[in-house]
C-alpha positions in Angstrom: -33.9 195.9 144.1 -32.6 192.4 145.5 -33.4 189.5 142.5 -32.1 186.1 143.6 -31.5 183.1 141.0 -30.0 179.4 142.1 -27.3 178.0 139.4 -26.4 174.6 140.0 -22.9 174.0 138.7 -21.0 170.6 136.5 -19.6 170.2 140.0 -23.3 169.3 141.4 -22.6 172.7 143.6 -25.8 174.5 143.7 -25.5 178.2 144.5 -27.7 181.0 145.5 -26.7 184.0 143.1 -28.5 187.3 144.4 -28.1 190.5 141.7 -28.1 194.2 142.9 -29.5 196.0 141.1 -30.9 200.0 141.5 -32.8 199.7 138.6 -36.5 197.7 138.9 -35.4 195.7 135.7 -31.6 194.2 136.0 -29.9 195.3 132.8 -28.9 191.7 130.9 -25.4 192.7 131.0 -25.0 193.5 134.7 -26.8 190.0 135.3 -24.3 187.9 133.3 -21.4 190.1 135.1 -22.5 189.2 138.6 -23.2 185.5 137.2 -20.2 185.2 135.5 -18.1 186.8 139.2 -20.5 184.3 141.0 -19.4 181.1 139.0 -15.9 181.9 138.9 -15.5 182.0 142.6 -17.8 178.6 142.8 -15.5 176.7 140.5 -12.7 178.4 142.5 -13.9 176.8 145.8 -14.7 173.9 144.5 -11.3 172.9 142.7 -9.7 174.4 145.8 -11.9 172.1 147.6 -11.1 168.9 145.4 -7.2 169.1 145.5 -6.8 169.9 149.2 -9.3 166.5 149.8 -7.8 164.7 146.9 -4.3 165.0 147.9 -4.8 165.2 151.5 -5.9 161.6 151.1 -3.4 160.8 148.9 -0.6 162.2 150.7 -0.8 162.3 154.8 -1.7 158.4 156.0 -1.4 160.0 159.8 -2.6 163.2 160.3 -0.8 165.1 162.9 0.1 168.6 164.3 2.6 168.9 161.7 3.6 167.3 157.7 6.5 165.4 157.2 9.2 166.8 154.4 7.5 163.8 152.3 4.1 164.9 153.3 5.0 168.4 152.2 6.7 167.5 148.8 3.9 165.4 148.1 1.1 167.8 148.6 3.4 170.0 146.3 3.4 167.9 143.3 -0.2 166.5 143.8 -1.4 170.7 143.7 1.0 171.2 140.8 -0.7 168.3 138.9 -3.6 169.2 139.5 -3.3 173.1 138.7 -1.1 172.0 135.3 -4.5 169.7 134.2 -6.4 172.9 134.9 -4.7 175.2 133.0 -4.7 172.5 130.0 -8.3 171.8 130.1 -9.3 175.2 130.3 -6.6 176.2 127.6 -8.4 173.4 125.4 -12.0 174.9 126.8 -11.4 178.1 125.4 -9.7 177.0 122.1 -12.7 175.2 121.3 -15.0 178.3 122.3 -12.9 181.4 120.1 -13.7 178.7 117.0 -17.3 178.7 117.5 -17.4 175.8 119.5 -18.7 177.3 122.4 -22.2 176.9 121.4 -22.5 172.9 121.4 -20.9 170.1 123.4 -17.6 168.5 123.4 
C-alpha cells in the first residue's frame, strides 16, 4: 500500500511524505522511521539551501565564471559559521530533550 501525509516544517517547507508499506495498516514505528528519514533530509536541504544563499550574498558582490581567493575564503568561514551554530543548537536541542524537555517548548 502507498499512504501519503504533508508535514510542513519550522522552516515553512511543506513536504509530501509518502509511506510504503506491504501491510494494509502502516505499523506506527515504520511510520515515524520513514517520517523521521523524510525530515532529516528536509532540514538537510533546507540549511544546505540557507548557507549557500546566505553567504553567496554575503560573499561574491560580482558573480563570475570563477571565485576570487577572498571569495573562496569567505564562503569558507561563512559555511563554518554557520555549520559550528548548527552543531551548538542542536547540541543544546538534544540536551534539553534527554532531560525531559523534549515534551514542551523552549
Amino acid at each position: 500500500g502507498l499512504y501519503t501525509t504533508t508535514v510542513a516544517l519550522e522552516t515553512n517547507t511543506t513536504r509530501r511524505i509518502r509511506i510504503r508499506t506491504t501491510m494494509s495498516q502502516p505499523q506506527p514505528e515504520e511510520v515515524m522511521h520513514q517520517v523521521q528519514a523524510e525530515l532529516a533530509n528536509a532540514y538537510a536541504q533546507e540549511f544546505f539551501t540557507t548557507v549557500r544563499e546566505k553567504c553567496f550574498k554575503l560573499c561574491v558582490s560580482k558573480p563570475s565564471s570563477s571565485l576570487s581567493s577572498y571569495e573562496r575564503k569567505c564562503l569558507e568561514q561563512c559555511t563554518e559559521r554557520y555549520v559550528d551554530a548548527t552543531r551548538m543548537i542542536s547540541q543544546v536541542v538534544l540536551k534539553q530533550y534527554s532531560n525531559g524537555g523534549g515534551s514542551g517548548g523552549m
